[in-house]
Backbone as CSV, one residue per row, in Angstrom:
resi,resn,N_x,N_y,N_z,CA_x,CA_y,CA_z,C_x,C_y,C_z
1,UNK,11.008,-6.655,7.765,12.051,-5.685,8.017,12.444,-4.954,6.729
2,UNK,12.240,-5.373,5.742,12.515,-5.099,4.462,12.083,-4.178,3.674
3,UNK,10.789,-4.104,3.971,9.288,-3.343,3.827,9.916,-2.234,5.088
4,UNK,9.766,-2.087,6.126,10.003,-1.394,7.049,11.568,0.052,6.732
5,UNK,12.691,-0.898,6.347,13.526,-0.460,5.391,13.232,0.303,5.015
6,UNK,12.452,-0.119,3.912,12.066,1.415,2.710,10.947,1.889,3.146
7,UNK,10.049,1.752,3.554,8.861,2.509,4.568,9.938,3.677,5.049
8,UNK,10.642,3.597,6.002,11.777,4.417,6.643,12.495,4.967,5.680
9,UNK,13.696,4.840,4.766,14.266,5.346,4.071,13.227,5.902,2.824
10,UNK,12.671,5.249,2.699,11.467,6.412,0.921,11.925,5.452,0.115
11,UNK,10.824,5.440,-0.971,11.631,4.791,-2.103,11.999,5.273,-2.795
12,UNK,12.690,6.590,-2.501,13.949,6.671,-2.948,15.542,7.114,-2.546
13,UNK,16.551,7.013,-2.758,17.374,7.781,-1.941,18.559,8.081,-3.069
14,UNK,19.506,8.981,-2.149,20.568,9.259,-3.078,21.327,8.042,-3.264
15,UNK,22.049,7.887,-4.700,22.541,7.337,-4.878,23.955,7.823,-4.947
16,UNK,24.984,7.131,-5.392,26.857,6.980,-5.214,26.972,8.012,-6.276
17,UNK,26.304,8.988,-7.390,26.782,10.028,-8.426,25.834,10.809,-7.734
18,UNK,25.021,10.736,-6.601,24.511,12.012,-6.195,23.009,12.317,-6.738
19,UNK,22.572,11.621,-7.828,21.045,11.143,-8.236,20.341,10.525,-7.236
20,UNK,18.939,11.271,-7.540,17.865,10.144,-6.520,17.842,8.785,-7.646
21,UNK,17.945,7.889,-6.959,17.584,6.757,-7.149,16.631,5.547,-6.368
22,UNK,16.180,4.474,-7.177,15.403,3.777,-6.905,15.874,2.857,-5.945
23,UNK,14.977,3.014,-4.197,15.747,2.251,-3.188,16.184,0.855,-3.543
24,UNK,17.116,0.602,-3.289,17.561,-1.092,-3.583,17.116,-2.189,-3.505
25,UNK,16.333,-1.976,-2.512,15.798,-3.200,-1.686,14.723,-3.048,-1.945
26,UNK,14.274,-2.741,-2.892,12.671,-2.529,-3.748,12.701,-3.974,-4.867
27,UNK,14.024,-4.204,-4.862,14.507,-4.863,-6.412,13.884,-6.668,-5.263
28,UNK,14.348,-6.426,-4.172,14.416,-7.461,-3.660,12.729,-8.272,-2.647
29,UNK,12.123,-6.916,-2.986,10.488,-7.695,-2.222,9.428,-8.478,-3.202
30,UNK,9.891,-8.311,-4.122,8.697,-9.836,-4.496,9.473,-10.716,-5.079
31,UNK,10.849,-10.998,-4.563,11.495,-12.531,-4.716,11.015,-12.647,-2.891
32,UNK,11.224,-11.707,-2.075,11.385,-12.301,-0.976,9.459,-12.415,-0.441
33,UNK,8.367,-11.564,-1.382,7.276,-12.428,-0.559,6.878,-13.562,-1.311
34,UNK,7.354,-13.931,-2.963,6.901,-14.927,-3.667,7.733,-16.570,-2.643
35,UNK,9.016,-15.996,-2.064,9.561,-17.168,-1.168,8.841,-17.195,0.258
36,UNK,7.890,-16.149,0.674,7.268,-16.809,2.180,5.964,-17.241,2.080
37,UNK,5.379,-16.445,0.378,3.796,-17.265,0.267,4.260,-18.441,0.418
38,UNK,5.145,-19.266,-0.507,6.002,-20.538,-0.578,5.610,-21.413,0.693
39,UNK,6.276,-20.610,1.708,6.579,-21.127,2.746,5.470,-20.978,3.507
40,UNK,4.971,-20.276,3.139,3.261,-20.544,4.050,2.460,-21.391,3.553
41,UNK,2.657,-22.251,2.142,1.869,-23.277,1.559,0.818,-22.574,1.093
42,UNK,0.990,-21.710,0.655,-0.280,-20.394,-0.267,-0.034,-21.086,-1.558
43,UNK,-0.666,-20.898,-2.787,-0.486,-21.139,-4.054,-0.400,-19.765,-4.241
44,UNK,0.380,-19.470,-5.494,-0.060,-18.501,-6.356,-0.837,-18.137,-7.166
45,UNK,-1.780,-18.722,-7.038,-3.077,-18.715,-7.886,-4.049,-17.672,-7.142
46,UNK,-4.031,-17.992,-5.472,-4.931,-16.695,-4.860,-4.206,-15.780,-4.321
47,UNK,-3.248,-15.105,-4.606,-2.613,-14.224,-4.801,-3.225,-12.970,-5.437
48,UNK,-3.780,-11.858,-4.358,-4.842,-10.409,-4.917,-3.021,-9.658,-5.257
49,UNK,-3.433,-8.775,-6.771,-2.400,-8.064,-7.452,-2.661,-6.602,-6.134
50,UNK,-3.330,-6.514,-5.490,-3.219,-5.025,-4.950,-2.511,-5.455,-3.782
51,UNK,-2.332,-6.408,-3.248,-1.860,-6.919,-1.688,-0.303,-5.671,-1.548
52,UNK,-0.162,-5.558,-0.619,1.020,-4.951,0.037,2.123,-4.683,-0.980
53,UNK,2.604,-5.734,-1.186,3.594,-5.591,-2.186,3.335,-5.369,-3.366
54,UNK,3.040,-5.709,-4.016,2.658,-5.064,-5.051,2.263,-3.261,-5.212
55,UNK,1.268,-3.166,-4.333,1.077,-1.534,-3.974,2.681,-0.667,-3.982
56,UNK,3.127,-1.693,-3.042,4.716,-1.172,-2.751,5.188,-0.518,-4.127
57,UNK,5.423,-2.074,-4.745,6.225,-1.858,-6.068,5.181,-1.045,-7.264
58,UNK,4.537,-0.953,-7.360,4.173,-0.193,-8.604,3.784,1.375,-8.000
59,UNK,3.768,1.832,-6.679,3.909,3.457,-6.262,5.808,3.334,-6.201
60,UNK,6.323,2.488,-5.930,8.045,3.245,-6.427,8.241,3.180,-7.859
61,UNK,8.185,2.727,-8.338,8.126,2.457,-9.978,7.772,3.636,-10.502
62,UNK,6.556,4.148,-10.168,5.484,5.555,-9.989,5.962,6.456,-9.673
63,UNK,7.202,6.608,-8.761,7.697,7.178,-8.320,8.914,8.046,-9.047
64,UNK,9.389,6.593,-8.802,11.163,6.720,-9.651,10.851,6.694,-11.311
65,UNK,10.040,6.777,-11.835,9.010,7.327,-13.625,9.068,8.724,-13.151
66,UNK,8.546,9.288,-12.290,8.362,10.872,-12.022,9.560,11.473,-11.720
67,UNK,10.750,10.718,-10.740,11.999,11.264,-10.544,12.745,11.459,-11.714
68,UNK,12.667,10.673,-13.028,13.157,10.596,-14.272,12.429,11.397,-14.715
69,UNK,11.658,12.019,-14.680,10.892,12.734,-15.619,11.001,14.117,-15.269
70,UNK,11.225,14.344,-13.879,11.692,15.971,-13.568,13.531,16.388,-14.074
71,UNK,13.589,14.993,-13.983,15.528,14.818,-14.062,15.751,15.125,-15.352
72,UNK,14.902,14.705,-16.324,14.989,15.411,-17.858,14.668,16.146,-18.205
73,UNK,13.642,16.700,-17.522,13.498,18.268,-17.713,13.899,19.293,-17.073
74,UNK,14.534,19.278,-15.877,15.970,19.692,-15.868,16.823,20.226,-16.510
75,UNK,17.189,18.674,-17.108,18.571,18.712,-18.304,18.002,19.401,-19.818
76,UNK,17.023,19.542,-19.878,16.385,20.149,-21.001,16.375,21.442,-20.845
77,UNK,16.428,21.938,-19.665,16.341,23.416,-19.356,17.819,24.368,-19.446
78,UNK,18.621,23.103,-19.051,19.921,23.899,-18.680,20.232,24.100,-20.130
């Protein structure tokens, strides 16, 4: 549902000063799949770096790097 979340909302949205910001619940998906490999009795040892999450998190990261980067040049312009 979590994944679905930001699938739906983008990873990014406005934030409370009116900036795009980095969705929230981005902060929160690899505590929450490192706790269900857990629980599926997976090790972390075969754990592939491209799997789902991960993809997730390093295209918002990718993302919200590029939202900062138009946001300063912007402010460089004005």
């Amino acid at each position: 549902m979590l994944i679905a979340d930001v699938a739906a909302d983008g990873f990014t949205i406005t934030g409370a000063s009116g900036a795009k910001v980095a969705h929230p619940a981005l902060r929160y998906l690899s505590a929450v799949h490192s706790t269900l490999r857990d629980l599926e009795g997976h090790s972390g040892a075969d754990s592939n770096e491209d799997d789902d999450i991960a993809t997730i998190k390093r295209l918002a990261l990718k993302r919200v790097a590029e939202i900062n980067a138009a946001e300063a040049a912007s402010w460089e312009r004005r």
